[in-house]
TORKOLFI-188117 format. One record per residue (C-alpha): x, y, z. Coordinates in nm, 3 decimals, always signed. Example, Ala and Ser with C-alpha at 12.3 -4.5 7.8 and 13.67 -1.06 7.14 Angstrom:
+---------+---------+---------+
!      c1 !      c2 !      c3 !
+---------+---------+---------+
!  +1.230 !  -0.450 !  +0.780 !
!  +1.367 !  -0.106 !  +0.714 !
+---------+---------+---------+
//
This chain:
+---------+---------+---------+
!      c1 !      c2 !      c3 !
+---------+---------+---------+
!  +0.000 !  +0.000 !  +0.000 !
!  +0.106 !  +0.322 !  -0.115 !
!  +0.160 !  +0.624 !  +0.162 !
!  +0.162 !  +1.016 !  +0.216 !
!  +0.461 !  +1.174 !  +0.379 !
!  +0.307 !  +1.413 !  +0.611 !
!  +0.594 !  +1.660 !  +0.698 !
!  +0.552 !  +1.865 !  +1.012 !
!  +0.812 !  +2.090 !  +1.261 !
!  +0.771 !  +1.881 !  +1.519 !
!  +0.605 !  +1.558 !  +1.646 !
!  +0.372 !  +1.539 !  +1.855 !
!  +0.325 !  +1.886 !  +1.985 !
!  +0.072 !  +2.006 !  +2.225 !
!  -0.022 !  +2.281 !  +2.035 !
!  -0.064 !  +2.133 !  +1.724 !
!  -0.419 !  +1.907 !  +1.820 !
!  -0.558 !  +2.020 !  +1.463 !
!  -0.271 !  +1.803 !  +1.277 !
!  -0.244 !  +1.505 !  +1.485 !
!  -0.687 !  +1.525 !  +1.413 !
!  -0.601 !  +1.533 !  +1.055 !
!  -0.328 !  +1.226 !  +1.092 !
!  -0.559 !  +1.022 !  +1.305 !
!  -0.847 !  +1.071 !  +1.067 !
!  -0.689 !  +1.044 !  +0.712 !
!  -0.542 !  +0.736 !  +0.900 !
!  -0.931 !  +0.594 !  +1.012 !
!  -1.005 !  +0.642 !  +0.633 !
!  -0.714 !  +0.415 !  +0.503 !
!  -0.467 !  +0.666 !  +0.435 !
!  -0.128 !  +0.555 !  +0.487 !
!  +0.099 !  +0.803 !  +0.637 !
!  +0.503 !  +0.850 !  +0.727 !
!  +0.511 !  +1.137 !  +0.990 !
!  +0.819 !  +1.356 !  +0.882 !
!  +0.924 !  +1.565 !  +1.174 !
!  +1.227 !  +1.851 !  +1.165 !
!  +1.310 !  +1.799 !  +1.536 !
!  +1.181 !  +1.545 !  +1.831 !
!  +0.891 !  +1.677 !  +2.094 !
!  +0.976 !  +1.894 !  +2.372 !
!  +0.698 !  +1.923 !  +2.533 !
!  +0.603 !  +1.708 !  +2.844 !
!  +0.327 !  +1.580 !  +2.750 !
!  +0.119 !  +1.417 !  +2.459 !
!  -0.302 !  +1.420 !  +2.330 !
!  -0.478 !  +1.092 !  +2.361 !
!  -0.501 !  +1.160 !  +1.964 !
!  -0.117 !  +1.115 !  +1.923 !
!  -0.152 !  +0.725 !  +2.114 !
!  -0.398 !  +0.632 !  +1.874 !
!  -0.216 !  +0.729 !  +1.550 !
!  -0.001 !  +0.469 !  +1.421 !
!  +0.208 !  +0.619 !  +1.117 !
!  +0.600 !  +0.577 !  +1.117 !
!  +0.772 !  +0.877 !  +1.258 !
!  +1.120 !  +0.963 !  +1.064 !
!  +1.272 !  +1.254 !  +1.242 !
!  +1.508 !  +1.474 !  +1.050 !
!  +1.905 !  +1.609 !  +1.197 !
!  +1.728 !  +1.979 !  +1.339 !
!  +2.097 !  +2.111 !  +1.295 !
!  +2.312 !  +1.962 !  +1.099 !
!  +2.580 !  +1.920 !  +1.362 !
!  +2.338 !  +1.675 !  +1.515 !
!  +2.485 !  +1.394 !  +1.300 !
!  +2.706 !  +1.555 !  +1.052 !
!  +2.776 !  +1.207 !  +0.904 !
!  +2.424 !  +1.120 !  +0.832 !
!  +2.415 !  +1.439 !  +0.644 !
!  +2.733 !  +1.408 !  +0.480 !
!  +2.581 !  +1.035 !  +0.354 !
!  +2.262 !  +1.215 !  +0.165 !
!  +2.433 !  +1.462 !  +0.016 !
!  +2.640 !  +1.205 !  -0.131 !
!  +2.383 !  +1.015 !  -0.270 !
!  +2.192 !  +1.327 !  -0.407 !
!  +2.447 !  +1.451 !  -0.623 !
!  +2.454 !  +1.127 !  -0.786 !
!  +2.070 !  +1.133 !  -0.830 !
!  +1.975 !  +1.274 !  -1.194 !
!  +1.744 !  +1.560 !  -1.009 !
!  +2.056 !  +1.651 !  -0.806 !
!  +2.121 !  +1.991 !  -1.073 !
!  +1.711 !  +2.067 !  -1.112 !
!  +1.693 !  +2.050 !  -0.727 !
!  +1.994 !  +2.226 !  -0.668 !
!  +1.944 !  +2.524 !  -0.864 !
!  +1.589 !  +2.543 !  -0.644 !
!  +1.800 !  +2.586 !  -0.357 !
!  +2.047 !  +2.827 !  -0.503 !
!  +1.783 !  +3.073 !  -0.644 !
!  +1.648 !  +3.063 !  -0.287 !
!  +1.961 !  +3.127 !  -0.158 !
!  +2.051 !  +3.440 !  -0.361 !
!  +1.737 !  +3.565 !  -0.157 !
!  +1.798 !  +3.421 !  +0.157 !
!  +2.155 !  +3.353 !  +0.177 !
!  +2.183 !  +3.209 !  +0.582 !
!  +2.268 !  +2.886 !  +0.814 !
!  +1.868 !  +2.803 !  +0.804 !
!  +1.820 !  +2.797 !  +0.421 !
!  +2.153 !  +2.582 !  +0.444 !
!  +2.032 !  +2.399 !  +0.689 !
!  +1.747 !  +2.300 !  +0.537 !
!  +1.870 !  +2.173 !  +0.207 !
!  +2.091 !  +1.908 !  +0.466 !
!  +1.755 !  +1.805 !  +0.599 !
!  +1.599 !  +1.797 !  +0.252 !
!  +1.896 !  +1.542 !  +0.133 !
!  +1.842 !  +1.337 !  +0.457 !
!  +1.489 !  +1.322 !  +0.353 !
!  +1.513 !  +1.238 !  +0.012 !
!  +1.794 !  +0.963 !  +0.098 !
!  +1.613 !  +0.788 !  +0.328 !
!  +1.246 !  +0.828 !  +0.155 !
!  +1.066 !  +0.459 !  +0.196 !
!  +1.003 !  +0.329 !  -0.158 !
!  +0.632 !  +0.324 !  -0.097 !
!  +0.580 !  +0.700 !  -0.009 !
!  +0.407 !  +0.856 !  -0.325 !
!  +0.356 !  +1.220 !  -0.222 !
!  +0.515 !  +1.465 !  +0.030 !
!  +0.259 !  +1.702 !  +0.200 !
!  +0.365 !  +1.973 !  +0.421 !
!  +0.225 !  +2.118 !  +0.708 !
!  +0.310 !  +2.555 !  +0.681 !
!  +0.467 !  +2.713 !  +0.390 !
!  +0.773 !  +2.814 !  +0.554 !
!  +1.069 !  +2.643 !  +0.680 !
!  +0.907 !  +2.228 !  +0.655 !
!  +0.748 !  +2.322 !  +0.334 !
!  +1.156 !  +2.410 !  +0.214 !
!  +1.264 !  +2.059 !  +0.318 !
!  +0.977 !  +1.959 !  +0.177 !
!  +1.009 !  +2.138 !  -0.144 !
!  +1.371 !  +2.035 !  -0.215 !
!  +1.286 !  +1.676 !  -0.108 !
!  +0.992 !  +1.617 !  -0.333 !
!  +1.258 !  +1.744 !  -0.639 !
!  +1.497 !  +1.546 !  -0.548 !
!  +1.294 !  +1.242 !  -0.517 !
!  +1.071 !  +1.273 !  -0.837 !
!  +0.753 !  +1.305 !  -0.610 !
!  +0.506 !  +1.551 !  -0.643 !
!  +0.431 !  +1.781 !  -0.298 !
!  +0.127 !  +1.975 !  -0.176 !
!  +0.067 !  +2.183 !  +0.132 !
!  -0.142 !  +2.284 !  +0.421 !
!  -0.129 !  +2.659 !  +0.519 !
!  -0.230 !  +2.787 !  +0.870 !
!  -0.109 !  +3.086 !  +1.010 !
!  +0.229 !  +3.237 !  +1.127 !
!  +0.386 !  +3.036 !  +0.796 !
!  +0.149 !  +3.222 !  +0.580 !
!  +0.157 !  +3.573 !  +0.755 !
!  +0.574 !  +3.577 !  +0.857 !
!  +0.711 !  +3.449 !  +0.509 !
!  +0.848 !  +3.742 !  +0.326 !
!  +0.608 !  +3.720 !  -0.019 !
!  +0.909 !  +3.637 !  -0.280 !
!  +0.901 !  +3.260 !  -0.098 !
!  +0.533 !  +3.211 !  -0.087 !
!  +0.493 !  +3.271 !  -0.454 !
!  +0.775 !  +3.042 !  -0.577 !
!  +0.587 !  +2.772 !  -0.327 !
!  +0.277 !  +2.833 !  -0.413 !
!  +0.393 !  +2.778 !  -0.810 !
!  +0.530 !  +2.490 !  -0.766 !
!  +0.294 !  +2.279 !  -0.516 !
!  +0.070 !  +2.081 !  -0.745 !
!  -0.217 !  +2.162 !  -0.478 !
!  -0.266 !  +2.362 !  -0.113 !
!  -0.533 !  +2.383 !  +0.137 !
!  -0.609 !  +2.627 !  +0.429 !
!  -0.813 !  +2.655 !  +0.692 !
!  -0.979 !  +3.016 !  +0.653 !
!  -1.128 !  +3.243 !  +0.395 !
!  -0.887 !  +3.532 !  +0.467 !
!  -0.599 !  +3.278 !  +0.412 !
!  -0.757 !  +3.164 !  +0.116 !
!  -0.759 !  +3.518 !  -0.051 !
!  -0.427 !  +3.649 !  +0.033 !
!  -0.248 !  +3.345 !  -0.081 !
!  -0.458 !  +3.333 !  -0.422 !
!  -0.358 !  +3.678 !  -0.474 !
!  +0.042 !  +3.543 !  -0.491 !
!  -0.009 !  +3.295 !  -0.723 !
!  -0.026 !  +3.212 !  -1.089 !
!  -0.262 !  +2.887 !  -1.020 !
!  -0.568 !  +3.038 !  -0.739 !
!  -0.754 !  +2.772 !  -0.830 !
!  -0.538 !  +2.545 !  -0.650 !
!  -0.576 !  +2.669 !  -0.347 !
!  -0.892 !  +2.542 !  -0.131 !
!  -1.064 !  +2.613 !  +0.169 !
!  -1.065 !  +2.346 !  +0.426 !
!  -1.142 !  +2.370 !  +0.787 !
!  -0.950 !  +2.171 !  +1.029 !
!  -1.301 !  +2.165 !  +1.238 !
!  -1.284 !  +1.914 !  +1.547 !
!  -1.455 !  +1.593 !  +1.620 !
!  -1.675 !  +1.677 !  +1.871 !
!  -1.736 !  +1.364 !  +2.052 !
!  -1.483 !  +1.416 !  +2.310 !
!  -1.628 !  +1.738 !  +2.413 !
!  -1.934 !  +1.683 !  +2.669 !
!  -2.183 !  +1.997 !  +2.615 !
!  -2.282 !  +2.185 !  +2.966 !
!  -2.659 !  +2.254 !  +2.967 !
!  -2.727 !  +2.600 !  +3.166 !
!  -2.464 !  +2.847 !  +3.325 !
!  -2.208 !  +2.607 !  +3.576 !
!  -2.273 !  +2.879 !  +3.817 !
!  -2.514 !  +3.222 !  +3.825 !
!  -2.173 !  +3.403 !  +3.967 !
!  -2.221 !  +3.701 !  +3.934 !
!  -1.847 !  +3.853 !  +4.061 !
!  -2.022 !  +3.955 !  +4.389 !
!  -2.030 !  +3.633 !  +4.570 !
!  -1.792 !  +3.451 !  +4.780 !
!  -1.698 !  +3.238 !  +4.532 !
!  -1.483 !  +3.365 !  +4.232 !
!  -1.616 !  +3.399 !  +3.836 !
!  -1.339 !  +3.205 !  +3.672 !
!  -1.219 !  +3.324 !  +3.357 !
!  -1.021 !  +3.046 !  +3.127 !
!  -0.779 !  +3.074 !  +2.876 !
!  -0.587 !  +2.827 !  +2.706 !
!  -0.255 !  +2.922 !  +2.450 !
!  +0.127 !  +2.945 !  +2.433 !
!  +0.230 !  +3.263 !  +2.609 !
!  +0.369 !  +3.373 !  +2.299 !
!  +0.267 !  +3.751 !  +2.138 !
!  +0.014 !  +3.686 !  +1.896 !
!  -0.223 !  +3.570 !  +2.192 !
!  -0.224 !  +3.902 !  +2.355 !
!  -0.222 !  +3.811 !  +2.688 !
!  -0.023 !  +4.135 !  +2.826 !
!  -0.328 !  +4.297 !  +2.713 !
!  -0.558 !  +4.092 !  +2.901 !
!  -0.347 !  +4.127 !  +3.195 !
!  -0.383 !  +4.524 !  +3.151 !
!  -0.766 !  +4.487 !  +3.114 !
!  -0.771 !  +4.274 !  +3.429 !
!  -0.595 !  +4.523 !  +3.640 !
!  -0.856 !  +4.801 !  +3.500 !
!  -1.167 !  +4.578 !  +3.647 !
!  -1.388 !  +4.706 !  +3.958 !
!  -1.169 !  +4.616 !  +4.289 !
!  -1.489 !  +4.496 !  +4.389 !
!  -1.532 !  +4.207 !  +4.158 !
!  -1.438 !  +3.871 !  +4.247 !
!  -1.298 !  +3.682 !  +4.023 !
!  -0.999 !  +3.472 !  +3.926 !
!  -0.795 !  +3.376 !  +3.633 !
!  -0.644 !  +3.016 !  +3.484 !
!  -0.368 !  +2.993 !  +3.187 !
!  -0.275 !  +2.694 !  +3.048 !
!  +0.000 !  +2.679 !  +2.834 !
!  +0.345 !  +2.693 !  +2.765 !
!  +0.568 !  +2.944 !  +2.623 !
!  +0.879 !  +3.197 !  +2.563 !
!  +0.673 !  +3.440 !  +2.719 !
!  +0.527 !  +3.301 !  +3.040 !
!  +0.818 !  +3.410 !  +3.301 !
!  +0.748 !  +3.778 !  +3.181 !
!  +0.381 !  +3.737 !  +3.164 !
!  +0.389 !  +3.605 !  +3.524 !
!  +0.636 !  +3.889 !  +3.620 !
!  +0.339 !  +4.145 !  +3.478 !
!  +0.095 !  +3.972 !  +3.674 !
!  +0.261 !  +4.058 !  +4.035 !
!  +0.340 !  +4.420 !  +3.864 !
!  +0.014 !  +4.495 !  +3.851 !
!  -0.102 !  +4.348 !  +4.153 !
!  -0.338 !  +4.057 !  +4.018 !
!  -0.075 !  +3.750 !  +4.110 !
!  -0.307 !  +3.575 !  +4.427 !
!  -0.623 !  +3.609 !  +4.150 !
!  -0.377 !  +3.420 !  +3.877 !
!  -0.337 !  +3.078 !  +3.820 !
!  -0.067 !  +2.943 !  +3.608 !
!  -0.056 !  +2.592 !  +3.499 !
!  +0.181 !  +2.522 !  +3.200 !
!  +0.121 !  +2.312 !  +2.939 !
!  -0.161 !  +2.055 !  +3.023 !
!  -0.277 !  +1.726 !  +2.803 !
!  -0.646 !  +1.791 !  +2.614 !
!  -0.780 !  +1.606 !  +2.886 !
!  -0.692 !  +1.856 !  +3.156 !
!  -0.803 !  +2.134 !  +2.957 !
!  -1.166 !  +2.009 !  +2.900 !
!  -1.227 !  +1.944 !  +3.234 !
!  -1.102 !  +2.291 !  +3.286 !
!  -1.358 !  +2.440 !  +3.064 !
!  -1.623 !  +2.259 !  +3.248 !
!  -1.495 !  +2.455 !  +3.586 !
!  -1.510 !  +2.791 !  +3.399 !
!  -1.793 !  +3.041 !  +3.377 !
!  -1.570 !  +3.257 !  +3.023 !
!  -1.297 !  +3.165 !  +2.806 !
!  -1.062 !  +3.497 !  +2.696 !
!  -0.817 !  +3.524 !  +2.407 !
!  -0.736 !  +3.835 !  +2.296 !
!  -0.509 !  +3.758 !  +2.003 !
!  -0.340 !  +4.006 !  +1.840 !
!  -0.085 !  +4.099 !  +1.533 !
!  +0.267 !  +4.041 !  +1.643 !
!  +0.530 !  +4.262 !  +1.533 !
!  +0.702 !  +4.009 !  +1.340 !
!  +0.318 !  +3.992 !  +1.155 !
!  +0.268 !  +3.642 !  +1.275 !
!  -0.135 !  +3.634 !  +1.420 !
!  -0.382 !  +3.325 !  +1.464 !
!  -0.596 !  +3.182 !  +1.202 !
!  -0.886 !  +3.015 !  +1.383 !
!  -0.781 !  +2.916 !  +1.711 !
!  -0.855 !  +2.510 !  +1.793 !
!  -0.894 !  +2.651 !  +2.162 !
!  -1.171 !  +2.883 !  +2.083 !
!  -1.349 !  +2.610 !  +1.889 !
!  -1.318 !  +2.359 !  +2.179 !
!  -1.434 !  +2.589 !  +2.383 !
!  -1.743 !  +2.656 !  +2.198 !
!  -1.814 !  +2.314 !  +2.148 !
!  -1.897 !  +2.239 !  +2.518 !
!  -2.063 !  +2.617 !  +2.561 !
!  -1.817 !  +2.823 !  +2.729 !
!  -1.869 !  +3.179 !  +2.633 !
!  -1.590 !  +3.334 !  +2.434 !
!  -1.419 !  +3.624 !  +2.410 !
!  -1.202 !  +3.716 !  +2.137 !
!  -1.056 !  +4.000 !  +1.887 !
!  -1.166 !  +4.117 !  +1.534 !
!  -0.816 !  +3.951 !  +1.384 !
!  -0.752 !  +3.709 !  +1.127 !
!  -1.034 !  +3.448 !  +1.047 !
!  -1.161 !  +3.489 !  +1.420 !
!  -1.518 !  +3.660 !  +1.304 !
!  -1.547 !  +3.345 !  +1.102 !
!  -1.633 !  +3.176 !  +1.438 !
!  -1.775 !  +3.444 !  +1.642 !
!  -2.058 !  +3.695 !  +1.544 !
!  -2.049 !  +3.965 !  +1.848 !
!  -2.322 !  +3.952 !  +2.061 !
!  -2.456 !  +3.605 !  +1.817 !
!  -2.209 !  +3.346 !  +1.934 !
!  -1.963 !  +3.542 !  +2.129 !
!  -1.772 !  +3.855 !  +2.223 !
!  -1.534 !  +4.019 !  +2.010 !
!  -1.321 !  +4.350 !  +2.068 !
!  -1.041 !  +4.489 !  +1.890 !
!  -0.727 !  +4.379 !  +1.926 !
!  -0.480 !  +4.593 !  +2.190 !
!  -0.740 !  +4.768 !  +2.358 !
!  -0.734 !  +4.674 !  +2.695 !
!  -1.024 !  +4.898 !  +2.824 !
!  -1.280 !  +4.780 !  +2.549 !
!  -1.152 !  +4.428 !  +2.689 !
!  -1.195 !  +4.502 !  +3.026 !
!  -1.479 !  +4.695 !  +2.968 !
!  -1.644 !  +4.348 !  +2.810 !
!  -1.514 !  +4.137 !  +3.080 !
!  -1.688 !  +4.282 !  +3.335 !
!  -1.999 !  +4.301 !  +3.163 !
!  -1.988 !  +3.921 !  +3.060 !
!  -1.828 !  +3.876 !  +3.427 !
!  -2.153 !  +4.000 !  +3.643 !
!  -2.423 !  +3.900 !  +3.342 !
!  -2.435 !  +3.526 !  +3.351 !
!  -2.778 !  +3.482 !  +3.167 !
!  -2.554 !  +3.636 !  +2.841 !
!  -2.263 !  +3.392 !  +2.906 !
!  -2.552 !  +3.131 !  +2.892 !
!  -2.692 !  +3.273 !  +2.568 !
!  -2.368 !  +3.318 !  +2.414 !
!  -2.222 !  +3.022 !  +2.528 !
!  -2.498 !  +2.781 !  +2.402 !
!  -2.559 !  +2.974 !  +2.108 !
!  -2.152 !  +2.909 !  +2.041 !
!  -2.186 !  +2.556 !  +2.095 !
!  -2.466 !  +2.506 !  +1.861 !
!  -2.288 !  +2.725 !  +1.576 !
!  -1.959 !  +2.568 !  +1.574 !
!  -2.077 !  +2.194 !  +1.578 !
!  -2.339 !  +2.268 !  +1.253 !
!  -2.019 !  +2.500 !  +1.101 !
!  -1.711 !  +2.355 !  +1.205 !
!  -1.709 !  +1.928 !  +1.226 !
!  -1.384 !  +1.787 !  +1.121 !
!  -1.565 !  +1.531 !  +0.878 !
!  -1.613 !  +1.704 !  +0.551 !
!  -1.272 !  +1.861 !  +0.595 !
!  -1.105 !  +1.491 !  +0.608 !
!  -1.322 !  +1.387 !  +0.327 !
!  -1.213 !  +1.658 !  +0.143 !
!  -0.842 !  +1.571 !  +0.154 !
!  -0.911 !  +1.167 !  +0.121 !
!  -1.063 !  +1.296 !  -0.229 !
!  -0.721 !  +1.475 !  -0.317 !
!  -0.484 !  +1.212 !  -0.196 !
!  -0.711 !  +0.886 !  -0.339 !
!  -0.631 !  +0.925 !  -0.702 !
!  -0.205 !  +1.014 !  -0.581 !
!  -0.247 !  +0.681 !  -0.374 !
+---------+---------+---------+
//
């Protein structure tokens, strides 16, 4: 049987739920997979998703000092391959544009790849358009195999445009998962019409649905509204501004906030926290498995993420945690960026403010904070939108279609 080599950055990853969804169900509908990975997991834990999926994982040298003599082996062997001068000149023309140790580095991965490349793999598909879709790029030349790609967010939004349109030429085919993804990326290429929307979506029967508010809190009782947010403490999430809006609510209301998640950020964040004074109201649990973080939903009265533009341009697409959180009718609050009104309608389904205004956030907090009858509404009304709008089925379908006729 004939397989898909599904290159990602990393394997498994907490953070990355929505691919090891798409491996576990292009897997449940017989297609065979080799997991690709640039470097080995880091983080502490893994999703019950990533013990059911059963692909092959072939990780990649992340530096090429790693194992200079594996390196040295497939770089050998490619120059002796008759798509070593095609490939090559790929990599050069990149290089006259990008001409550093990561582009280098990633033609050394892209020989390791190609070298060691089972016989039965028939397609490479990447996951982001910037650094694995390189390896990916150079690998699938070198090979003879055809490539395709699927686009989500900081690949799309911090890849200078020069390298998106000579990927976007060449794929044979790319999805992404939203419509403002879709249009920007169309606009670089010579072939739009081989770009398609898919949504990653989520299977939603591990996500139990709450019927009715968990608690009328109101933020004058003894016990504490908790608000909920789960997310890397990275910049695009925004959580210095929530911290700011925080700090700016009534010192009479009582409430309290949990973070889960990870991040390059979260010894500042924390450090902000006791600046302002909210530390005893903050919670701060690291990076949790899926399971912790639904039953942490169903212990919260209102989810927050107020995700933002970084100044590198990286921002969210549509959040997994904001859809997970809809599913089992936690109210959300979010910011008019990206695909993000794709999910929430204000006032509808949700909350949504703009992005880097901490008084409009804080102003909505508080409201949402001492009104539970509208975290009710908004919460069920979430739920019920995002499980007609956003099931992972039709997306998976979608891509068995594509890869069927490769396979």
């Amino acid at each position: 049987m004939s397989r898909v080599a599904v290159v990602v950055k990393g394997y498994p990853r907490l953070s990355e739920t929505f691919i090891a969804q798409e491996i576990l169900g292009l897997q449940n509908r017989g297609i065979g997979q080799l997991i690709v990975a640039l470097r080995k997991p880091y983080d502490p834990y893994i999703h019950e998703l990533h013990r059911q999926i059963t692909s092959d994982v072939l990780y990649l040298p992340e530096y090429i000092k790693d194992d200079p003599q594996r390196v040295r082996r497939a770089k050998a062997w490619a120059e002796k391959q008759p798509t070593y001068e095609a490939a090559r000149a790929l990599f050069e023309a990149d290089l006259a544009n990008e001409n550093n140790a990561n582009r280098h580095r990633r033609w050394g991965q892209a020989c390791v790849f190609a070298h060691e490349l089972p016989e039965d793999v028939r397609w490479i598909h990447t996951h982001y358009l910037h650094t694995p879709c390189s390896v990916s790029r150079y690998a699938a030349h070198l090979s003879g195999r055809k490539w395709s790609f699927s686009a989500h967010a900081k690949d799309i939004w911090t890849s200078p445009e020069w390298d998106l349109r000579v990927k976007l030429n060449d794929a044979a085919w790319g999805v992404t998962c939203t419509q403002v993804n879709v249009d920007y990326l169309k606009s670089l290429t010579d072939a739009p019409d081989n770009i398609e929307l898919v949504y990653h979506g989520l299977d939603f029967s591990s996500f139990p649905v709450k019927e009715g508010d968990r608690k009328p809190l109101t933020g004058h009782e003894d016990t504490p509204v908790t608000l909920l947010s789960v997310g890397r403490a990275v910049e695009k999430k925004g959580y210095d501004v929530l911290l700011q809006a925080l700090a700016r609510l009534p010192a009479t209301l009582n409430w309290r906030f949990v973070h889960i998640g990870g991040g390059e950020l979260a010894e500042k964040l924390k450090a902000l926290g006791v600046q302002l004074g909210l530390d005893e109201r903050i919670e701060w649990r690291g990076a949790q498995p899926r399971e912790e973080v639904i039953s942490a939903c169903l212990t919260s009265d209102l989810f927050a993420l107020p995700c933002k533009v970084a100044r590198s341009g990286d921002r969210d697409g549509l959040p997994n945690v904001l859809m997970e959180a809809q599913a089992m009718g936690l109210c959300c609050l979010s910011t008019r960026v990206s695909a993000i009104p794709e999910l929430i309608q204000d006032r509808e389904t949700g909350r949504l403010v703009e992005p880097e205004c901490p008084q409009e956030l804080a102003d909505v907090l508080g409201e949402l904070m001492q009104d539970p009858a509208q975290r009710d509404k908004l919460g069920l009304a979430g739920s019920a939108f995002v499980r007609r709008n956003f099931e992972t089925a039709p997306g998976l379908d979608r891509l068995k279609e594509k890869f069927a006729p490769i396979l």
